[in-house]
C-alpha positions in Angstrom: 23.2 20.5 12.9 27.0 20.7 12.2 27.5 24.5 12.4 25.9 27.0 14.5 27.7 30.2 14.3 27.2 34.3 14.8 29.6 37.1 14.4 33.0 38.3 12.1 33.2 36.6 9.3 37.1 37.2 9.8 36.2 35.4 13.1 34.7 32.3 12.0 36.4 29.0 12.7 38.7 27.5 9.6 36.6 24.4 10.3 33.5 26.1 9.4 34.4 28.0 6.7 34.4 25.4 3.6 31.2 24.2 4.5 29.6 27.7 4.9 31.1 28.9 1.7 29.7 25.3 -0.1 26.6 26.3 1.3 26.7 29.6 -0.3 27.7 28.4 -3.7 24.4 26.6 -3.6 23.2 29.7 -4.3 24.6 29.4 -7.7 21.7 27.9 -9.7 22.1 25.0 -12.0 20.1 24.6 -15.2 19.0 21.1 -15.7 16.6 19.5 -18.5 13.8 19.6 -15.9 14.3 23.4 -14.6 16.6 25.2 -12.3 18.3 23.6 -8.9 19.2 26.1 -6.1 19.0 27.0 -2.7 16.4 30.0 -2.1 18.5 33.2 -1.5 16.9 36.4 -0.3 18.2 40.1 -0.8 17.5 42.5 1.9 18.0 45.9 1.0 17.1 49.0 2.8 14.3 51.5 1.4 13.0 54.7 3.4 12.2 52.7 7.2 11.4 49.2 5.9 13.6 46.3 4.5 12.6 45.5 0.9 13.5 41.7 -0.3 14.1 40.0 -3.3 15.1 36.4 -4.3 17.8 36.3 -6.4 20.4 33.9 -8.1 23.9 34.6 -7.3 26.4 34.3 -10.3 29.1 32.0 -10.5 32.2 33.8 -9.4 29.6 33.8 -6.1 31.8 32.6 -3.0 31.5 33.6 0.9 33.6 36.5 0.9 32.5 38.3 -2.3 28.8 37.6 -3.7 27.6 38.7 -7.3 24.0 39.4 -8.9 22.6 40.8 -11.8 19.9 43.3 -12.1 17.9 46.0 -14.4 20.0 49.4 -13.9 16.4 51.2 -12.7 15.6 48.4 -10.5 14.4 49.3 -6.3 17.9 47.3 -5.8 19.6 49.2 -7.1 18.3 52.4 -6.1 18.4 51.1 -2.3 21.8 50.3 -2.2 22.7 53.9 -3.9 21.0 55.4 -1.0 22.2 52.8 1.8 25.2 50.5 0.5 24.4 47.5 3.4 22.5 44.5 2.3 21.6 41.2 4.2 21.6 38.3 1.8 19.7 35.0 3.3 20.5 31.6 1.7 18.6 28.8 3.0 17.5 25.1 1.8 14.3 25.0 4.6 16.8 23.5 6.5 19.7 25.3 7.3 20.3 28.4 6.7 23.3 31.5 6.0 22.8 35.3 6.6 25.7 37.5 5.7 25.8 40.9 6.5 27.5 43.1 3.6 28.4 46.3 2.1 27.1 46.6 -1.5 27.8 48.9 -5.0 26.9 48.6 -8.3 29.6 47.6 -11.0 28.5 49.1 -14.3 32.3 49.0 -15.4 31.7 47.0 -18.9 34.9 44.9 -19.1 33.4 43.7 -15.6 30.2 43.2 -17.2 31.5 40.9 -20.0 33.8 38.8 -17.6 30.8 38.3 -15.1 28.0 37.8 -18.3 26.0 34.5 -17.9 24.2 32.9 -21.4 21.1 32.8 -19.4 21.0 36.9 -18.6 19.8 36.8 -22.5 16.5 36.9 -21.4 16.4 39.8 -19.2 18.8 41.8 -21.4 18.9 40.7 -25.3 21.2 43.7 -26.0 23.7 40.7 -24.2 26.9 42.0 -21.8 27.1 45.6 -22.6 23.3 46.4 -22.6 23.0 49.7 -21.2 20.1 48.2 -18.5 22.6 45.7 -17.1 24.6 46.8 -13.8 26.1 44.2 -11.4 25.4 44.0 -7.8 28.9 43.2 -5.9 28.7 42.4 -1.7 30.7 41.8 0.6 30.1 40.0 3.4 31.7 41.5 7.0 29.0 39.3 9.7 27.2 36.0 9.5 24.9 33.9 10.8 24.8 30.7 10.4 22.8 26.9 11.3 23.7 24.4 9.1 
């Protein structure tokens, strides 16, 4: 274990921070011939008194202090972080493992749509980058935890 770390992210050490972002951007997945290599990440978002998750990808532009997903406009996602804008997002690789803290909103600005589209979104929305069911999830990250 290189990195064990807990607090600000404005607070954590310039020694750590390449390696925790690199770790993040592992969150980015990569298509391959034989399927899709990524680290598991986990959304946390809250809904009436429980914490509701969902794995996710995170999109390219993806680093540690600014984090982008994709989602269905009438997705639980969405309508959690309308009511309550703060998010956990857990990236692990069973072996290490990151958990920022954020503040979330959903971008449904279109030019922002179309410079964050990814040729793989196709499948969950045909009508491609300006399909009215496509919204972007943007976090950002304030606290972290952290054993890599």
């Amino acid at each position: 274990m290189s990195i064990y770390y807990m607090g600000s992210l404005a607070d954590l050490p310039q020694e750590f921070t390449e390696e925790v972002n690199n770790f993040v951007q592992k969150g980015i997945p990569v298509f391959t011939e034989t399927g899709v290599e990524s680290y598991t990440v986990m959304l946390g978002t809250k809904q009436d008194q429980h914490v509701r998750l969902s794995v996710i990808n995170l999109l390219q532009d993806s680093k540690l202090w600014g984090i982008y997903m994709q989602t269905n406009r009438n997705s639980q996602k969405v309508k959690n972080l309308l009511a309550c804008n703060t998010a956990e997002i857990a990236i692990t690789n069973g072996f290490g493992y990151v958990v920022l803290e954020c503040s979330g909103e959903v971008i449904e600005d279109d030019q922002r749509k179309k410079e964050k589209w990814e040729e793989w979104m196709t499948e969950f929305h045909p009508e491609g980058p300006l399909s009215a069911d496509y919204v972007l999830l943007h976090f950002k990250p304030h606290a972290i935890r952290a054993m890599l």
